[in-house]
C-alpha beads as a LAMMPS data file, in Angstrom:
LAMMPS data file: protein, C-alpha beads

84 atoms
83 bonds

1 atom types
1 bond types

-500.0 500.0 xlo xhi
-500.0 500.0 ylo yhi
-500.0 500.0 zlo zhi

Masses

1 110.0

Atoms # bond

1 1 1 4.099 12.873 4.149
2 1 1 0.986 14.482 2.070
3 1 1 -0.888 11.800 0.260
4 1 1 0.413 12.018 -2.805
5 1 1 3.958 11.239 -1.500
6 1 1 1.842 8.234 0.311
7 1 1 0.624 6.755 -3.093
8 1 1 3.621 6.799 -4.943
9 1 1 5.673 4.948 -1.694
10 1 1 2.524 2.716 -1.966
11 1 1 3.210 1.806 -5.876
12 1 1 6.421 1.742 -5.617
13 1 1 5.729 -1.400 -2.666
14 1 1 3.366 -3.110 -5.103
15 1 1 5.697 -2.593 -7.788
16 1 1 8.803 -4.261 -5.445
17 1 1 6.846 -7.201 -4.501
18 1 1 5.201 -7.949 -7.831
19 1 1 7.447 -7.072 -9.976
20 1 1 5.498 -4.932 -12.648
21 1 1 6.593 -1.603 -13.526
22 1 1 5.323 0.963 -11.305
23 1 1 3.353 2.789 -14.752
24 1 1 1.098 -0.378 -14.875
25 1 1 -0.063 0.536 -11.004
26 1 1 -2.447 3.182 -10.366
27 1 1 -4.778 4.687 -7.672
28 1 1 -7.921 2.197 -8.959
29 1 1 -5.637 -0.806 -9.466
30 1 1 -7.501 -3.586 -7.426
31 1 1 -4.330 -5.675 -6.468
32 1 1 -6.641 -9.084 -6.355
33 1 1 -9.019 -8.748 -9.661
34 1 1 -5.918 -7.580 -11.764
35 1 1 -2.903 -9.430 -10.201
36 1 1 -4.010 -12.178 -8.517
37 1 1 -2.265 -10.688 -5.198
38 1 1 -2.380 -13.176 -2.236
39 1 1 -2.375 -12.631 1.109
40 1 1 1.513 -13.499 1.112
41 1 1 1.375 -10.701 -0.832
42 1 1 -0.367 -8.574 0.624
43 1 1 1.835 -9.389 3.583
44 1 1 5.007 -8.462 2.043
45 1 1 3.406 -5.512 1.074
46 1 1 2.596 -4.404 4.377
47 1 1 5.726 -5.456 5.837
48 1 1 7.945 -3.021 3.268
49 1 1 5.364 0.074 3.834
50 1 1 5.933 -0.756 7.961
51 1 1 9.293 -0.543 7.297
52 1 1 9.571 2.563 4.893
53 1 1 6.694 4.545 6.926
54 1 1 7.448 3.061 11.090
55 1 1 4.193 2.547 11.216
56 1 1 2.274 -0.591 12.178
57 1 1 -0.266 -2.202 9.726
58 1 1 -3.301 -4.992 11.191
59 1 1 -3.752 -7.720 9.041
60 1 1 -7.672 -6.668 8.331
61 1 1 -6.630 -3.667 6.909
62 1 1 -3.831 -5.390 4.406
63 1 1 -6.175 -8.231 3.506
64 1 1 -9.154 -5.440 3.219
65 1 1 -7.553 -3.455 0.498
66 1 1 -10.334 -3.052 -2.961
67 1 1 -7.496 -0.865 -4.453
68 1 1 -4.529 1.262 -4.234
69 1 1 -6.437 4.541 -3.338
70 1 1 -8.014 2.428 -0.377
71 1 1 -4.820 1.221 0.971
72 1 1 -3.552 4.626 0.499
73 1 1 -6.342 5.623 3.127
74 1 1 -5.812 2.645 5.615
75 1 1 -1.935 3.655 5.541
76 1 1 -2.410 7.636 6.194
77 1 1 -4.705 6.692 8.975
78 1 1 -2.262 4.801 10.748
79 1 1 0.292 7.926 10.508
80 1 1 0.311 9.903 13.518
81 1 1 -0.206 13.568 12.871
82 1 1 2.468 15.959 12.813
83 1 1 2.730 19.500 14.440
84 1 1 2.331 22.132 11.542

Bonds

1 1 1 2
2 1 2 3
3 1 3 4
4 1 4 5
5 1 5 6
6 1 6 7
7 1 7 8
8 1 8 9
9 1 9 10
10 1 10 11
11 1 11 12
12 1 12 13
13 1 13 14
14 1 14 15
15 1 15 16
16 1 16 17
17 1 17 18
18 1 18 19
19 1 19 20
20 1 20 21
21 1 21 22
22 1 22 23
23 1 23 24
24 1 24 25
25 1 25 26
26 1 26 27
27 1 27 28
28 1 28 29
29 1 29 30
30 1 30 31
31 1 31 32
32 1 32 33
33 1 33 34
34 1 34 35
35 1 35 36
36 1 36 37
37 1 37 38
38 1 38 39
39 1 39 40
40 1 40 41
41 1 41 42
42 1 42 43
43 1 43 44
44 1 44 45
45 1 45 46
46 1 46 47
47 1 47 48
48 1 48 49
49 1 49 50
50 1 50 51
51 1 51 52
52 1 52 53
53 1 53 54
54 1 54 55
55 1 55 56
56 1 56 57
57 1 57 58
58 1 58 59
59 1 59 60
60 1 60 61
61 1 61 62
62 1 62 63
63 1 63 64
64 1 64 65
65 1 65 66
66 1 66 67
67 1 67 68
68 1 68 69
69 1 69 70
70 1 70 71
71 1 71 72
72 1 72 73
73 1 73 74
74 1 74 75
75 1 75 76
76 1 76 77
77 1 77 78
78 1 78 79
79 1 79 80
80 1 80 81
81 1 81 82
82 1 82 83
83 1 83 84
């Protein structure tokens, strides 16, 4: 998954769990300054992109996010690689 693909699954998430439509949600969005996110949340959130992605988020990283972009970057670092 290129990171692109990454920030659209990513909006889409934010989109699910707050229920705004995903055109409102972009790359600079800061989840807590323009939504009021929580850290229930920001839980949620990182429980649907574990589930969509098998990967496994840390709690410092979800509660760390400034923005979509950044959480974009703490969720490609915790794909593994692929073989080209």
């Amino acid at each position: 998954m290129n990171r692109a693909e990454l920030s659209e699954l990513m909006i889409e998430k934010v989109s699910e769990v707050l229920g705004v439509d995903q055109a409102e949600i972009g790359e600079q969005t800061d989840l807590g300054a323009e939504y009021a996110v929580d850290s229930l949340e920001l839980m949620e959130i990182g429980a649907r992109l574990e589930r969509a992605l098998g990967v496994r988020m840390q709690i410092e990283d979800l509660l760390g996010m400034r923005n979509i972009g950044h959480a974009v970057d703490l969720v490609a670092a915790r794909i593994p690689a692929r073989p080209a």
